[in-house]
C-alpha positions as CSV (number, residue, x, y, z in Angstrom):
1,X,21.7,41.9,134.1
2,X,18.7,41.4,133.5
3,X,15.4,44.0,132.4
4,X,11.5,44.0,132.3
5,X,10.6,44.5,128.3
6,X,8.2,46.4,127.8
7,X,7.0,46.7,124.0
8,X,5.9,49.9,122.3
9,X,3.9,49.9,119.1
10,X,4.4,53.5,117.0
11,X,2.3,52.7,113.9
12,X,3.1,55.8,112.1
13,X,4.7,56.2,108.6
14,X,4.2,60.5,109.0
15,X,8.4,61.2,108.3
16,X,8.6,59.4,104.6
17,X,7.1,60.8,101.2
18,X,4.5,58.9,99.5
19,X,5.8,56.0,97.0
20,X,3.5,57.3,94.3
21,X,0.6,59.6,94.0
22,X,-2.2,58.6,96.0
23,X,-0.6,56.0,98.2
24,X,0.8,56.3,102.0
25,X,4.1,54.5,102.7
26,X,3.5,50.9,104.7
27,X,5.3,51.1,107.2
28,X,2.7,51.6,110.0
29,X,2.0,48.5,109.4
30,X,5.4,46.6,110.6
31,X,4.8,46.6,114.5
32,X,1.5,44.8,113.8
33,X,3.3,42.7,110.9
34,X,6.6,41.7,113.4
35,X,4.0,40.6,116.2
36,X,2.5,38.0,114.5
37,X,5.9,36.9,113.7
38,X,6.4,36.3,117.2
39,X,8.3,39.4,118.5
40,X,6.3,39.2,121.7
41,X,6.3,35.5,122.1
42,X,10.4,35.3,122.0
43,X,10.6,39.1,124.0
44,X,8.0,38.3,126.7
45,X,7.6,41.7,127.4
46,X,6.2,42.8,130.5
47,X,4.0,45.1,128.7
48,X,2.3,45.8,125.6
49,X,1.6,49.3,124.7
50,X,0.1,50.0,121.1
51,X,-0.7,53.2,120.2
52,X,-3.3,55.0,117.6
53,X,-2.0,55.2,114.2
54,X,-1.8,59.2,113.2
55,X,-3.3,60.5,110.2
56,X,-1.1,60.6,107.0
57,X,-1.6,63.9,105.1
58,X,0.7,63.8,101.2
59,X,-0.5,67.9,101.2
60,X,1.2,70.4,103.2
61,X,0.4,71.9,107.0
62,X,0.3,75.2,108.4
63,X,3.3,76.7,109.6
64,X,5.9,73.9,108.6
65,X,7.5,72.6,106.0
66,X,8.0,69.6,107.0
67,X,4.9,66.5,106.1
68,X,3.1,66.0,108.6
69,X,5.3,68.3,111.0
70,X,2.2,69.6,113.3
71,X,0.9,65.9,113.3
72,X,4.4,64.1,113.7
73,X,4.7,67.0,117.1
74,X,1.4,65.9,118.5
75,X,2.2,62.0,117.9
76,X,6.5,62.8,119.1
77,X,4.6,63.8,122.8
78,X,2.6,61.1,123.0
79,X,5.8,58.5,122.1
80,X,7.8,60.5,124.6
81,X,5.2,60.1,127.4
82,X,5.2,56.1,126.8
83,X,8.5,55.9,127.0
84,X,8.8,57.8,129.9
85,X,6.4,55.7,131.7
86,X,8.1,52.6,130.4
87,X,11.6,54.1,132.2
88,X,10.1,55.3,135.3
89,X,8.6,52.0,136.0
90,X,12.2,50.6,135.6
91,X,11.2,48.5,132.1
92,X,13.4,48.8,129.1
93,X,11.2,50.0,126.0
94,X,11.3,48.6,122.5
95,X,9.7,51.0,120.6
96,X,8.4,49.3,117.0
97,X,8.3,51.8,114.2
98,X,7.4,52.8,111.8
99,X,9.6,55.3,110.0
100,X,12.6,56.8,111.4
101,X,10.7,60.0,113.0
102,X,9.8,58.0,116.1
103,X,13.3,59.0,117.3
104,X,12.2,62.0,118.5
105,X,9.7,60.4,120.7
106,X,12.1,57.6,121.5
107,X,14.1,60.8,122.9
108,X,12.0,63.0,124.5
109,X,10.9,60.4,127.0
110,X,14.2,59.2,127.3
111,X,15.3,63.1,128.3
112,X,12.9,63.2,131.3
113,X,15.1,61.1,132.9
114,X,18.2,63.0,132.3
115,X,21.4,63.1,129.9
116,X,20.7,60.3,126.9
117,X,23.4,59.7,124.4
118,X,22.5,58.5,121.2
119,X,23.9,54.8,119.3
120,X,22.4,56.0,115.7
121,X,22.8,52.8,113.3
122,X,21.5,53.9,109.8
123,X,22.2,53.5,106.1
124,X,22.0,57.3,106.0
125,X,23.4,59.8,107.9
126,X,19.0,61.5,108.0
127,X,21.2,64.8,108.5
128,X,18.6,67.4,106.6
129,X,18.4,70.8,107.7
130,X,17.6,74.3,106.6
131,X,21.7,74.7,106.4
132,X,21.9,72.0,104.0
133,X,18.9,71.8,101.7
134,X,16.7,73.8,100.3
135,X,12.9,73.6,102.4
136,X,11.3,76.0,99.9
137,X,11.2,74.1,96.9
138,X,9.8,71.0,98.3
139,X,7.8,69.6,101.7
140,X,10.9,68.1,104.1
141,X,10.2,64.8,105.2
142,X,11.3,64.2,108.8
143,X,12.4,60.4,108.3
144,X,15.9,61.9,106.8
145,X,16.0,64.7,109.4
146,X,15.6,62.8,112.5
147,X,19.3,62.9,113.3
148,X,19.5,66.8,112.2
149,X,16.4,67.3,114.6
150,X,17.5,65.7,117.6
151,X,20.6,67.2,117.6
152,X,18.5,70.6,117.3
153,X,18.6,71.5,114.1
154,X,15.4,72.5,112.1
155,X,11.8,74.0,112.8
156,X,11.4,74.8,116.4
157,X,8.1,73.0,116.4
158,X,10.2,69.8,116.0
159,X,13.1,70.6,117.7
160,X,11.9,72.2,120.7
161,X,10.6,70.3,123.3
162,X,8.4,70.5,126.7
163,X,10.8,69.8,130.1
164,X,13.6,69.3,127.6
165,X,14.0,72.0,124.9
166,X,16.5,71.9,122.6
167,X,18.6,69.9,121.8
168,X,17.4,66.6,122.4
169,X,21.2,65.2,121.8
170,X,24.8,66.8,121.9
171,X,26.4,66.5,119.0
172,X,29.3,64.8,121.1
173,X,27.2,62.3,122.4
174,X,25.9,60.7,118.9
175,X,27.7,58.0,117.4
176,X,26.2,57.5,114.0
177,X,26.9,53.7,112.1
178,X,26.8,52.5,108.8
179,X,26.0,55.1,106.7
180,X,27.1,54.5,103.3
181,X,27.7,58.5,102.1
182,X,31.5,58.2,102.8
183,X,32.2,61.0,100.2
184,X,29.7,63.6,101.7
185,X,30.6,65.5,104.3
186,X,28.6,64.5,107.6
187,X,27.1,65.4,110.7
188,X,29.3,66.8,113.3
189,X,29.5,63.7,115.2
190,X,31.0,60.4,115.8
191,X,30.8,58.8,112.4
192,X,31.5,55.3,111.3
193,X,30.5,54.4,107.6
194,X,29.3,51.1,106.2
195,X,32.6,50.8,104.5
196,X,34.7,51.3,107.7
197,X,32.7,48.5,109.2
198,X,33.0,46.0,106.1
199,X,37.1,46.9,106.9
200,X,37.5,46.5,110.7
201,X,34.1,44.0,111.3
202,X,31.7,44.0,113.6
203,X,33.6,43.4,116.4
204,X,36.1,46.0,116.4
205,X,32.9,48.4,115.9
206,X,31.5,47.1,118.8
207,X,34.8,48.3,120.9
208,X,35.2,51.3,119.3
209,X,31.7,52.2,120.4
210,X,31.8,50.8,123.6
211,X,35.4,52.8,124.1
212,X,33.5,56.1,123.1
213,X,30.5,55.6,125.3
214,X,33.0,55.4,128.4
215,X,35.0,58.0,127.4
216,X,32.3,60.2,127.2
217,X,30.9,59.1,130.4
218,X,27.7,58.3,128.4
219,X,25.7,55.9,131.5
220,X,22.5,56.6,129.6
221,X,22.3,55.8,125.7
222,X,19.3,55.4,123.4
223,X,19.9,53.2,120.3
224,X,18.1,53.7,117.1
225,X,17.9,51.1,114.5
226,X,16.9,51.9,111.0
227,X,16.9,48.8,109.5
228,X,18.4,50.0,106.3
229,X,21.6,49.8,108.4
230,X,21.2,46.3,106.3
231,X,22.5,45.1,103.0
232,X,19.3,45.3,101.2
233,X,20.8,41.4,99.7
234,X,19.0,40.3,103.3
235,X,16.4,43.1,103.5
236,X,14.9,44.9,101.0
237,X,11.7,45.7,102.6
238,X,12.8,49.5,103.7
239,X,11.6,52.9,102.2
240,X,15.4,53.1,100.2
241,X,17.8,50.1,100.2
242,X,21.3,49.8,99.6
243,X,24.8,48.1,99.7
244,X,26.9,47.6,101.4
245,X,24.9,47.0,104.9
246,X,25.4,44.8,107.5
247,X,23.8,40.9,107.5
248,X,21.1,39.9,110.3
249,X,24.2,38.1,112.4
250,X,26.5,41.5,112.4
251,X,23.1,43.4,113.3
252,X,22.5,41.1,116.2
253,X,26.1,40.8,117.4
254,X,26.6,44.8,117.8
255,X,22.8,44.9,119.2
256,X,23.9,42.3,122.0
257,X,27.5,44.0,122.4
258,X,25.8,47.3,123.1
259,X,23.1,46.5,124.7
260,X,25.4,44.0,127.1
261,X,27.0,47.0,128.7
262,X,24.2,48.1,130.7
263,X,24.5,52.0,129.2
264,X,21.3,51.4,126.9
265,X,18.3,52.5,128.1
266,X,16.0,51.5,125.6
267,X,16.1,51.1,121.6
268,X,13.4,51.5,118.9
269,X,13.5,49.9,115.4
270,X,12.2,51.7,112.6
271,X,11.1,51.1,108.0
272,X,10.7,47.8,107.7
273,X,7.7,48.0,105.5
274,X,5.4,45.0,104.9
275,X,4.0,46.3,101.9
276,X,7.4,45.9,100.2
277,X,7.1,42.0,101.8
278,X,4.0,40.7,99.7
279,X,5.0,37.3,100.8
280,X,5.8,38.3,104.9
281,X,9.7,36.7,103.9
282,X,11.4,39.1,106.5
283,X,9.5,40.0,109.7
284,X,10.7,36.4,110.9
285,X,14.7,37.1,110.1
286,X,14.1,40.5,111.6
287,X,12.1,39.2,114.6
288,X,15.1,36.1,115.5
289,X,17.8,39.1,115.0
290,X,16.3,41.2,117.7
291,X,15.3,38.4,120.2
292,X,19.1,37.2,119.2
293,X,20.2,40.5,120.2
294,X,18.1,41.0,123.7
295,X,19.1,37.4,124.7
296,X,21.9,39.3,127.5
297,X,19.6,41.6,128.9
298,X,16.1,39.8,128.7
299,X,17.5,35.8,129.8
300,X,18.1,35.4,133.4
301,X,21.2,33.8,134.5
302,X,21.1,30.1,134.9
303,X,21.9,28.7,138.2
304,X,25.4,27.2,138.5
């Protein structure tokens, strides 16, 4: 089957800390930087929506103690309406990130059109809560919370949500992948780690997931892609890299395996950060993985 792309830019970098005194994180700048790599020319979206980039703020905001929470709210609505839009006119939004906060967004529009199950690929399991940290001592940064505040968990002001309200996501209807914390305990969810993957492959995974989607009669399912989810041998251009991770291939074979079904409704991509790619090395290898990955739902059939 095929689907009407429609691209959505989310220049924001409000959910990470900053790398050092003085200095915002880069990656707002990604969606611009994987463009001119060619992410529109190989997607051929039927749309291009780019919106403003939000104001970064290092000190703390009223009410929340979480950076940038009462601007990462305002910013979460307008995300959510795109997407929205991008659904109800029957295209399938690619939402280009930024950090991982644009979930929320990703969600929220996702939600106006009913149930949404969640496909969470991730190096981390961005499970941070008020149950399992301590938010006094230090500003919370919504970029490892996004799972924990989808699923409800958190400030009300980013977890409760106009036409939606909380939670954005069932517990039972997240499967998180590749996380590589496979001593801690994790989120109450469908969990398999990096090194579960590295022993059954990509492949398998892909089943499994598929398996669970059905089971849980999941028609509708969001996919988030942090692209730490990679080995950071292939990409080290993310807020924090690791090992082990999956290659650019595995990426693009569980991408197209997923996306094949017809149960994912949209996907966004989020921390690659051109800053940490003087030399522009990896938008290219990022921008062939997704277009690799699309190929079933964005190619029409070819006439026998």
């Amino acid at each position: 089957m095929t689907a009407a792309v429609e691209l959505i830019a989310a220049p924001w970098n409000l959910g990470l800390r900053p790398p050092a005194p003085g200095r915002e994180p880069g990656t707002w700048r990604a969606p611009r930087a994987l463009l001119s790599a060619g992410l529109e020319a190989r997607l051929k979206p039927d749309r291009l929506v780019e919106l403003d980039r939000p104001p970064y703020a290092a000190d703390p905001q009223p009410a929340t103690r979480v950076r940038n929470g009462v601007t990462l709210r305002e910013h979460t609505l307008r995300l959510g309406e795109a997407v929205h839009s991008a659904l109800a006119a029957s295209r399938f939004p690619v939402v280009l990130g930024g950090d991982c906060s644009i979930l929320l967004g990703c969600l929220l529009g996702a939600r106006r059109h009913g149930r949404c199950g969640l496909v969470h690929l991730d190096g981390h399991s961005d499970f941070r809560h008020p149950g399992n940290h301590d938010a006094g001592t230090a500003l919370g940064s919504a970029a490892g919370m996004d799972l924990a505040l989808a699923t409800g968990r958190g400030e009300l002001l980013l977890t409760h949500w106009p036409a939606v309200g909380r939670p954005l996501v069932a517990d039972e209807d997240v499967v998180q992948i590749g996380d590589r914390e496979e001593d801690e305990e994790g989120p109450p969810v469908t969990r398999i780690t990096a090194q579960e993957i590295h022993r059954i492959g990509v492949t398998a995974l892909g089943h499994r997931v598929v398996r669970h989607l059905e089971r849980r009669a999941l028609d509708r399912v969001w996919l988030h892609i942090d692209l730490d989810v990679l080995d950071e041998r292939v990409l080290p251009a993310v807020d924090t890299p690791g090992r082990p991770g999956l290659d650019f291939p595995q990426l693009a074979e569980l991408v197209s395996t997923l996306a094949g079904t017809g149960r994912v409704v949209g996907l966004d991509m989020a921390v690659y950060d051109p800053e940490l790619d003087p030399d522009g090395a990896y938008a290219a290898p990022i921008v062939d993985c997704l277009a690799h990955a699309l190929t079933p739902l964005t190619s029409a059939e070819t006439p026998a």
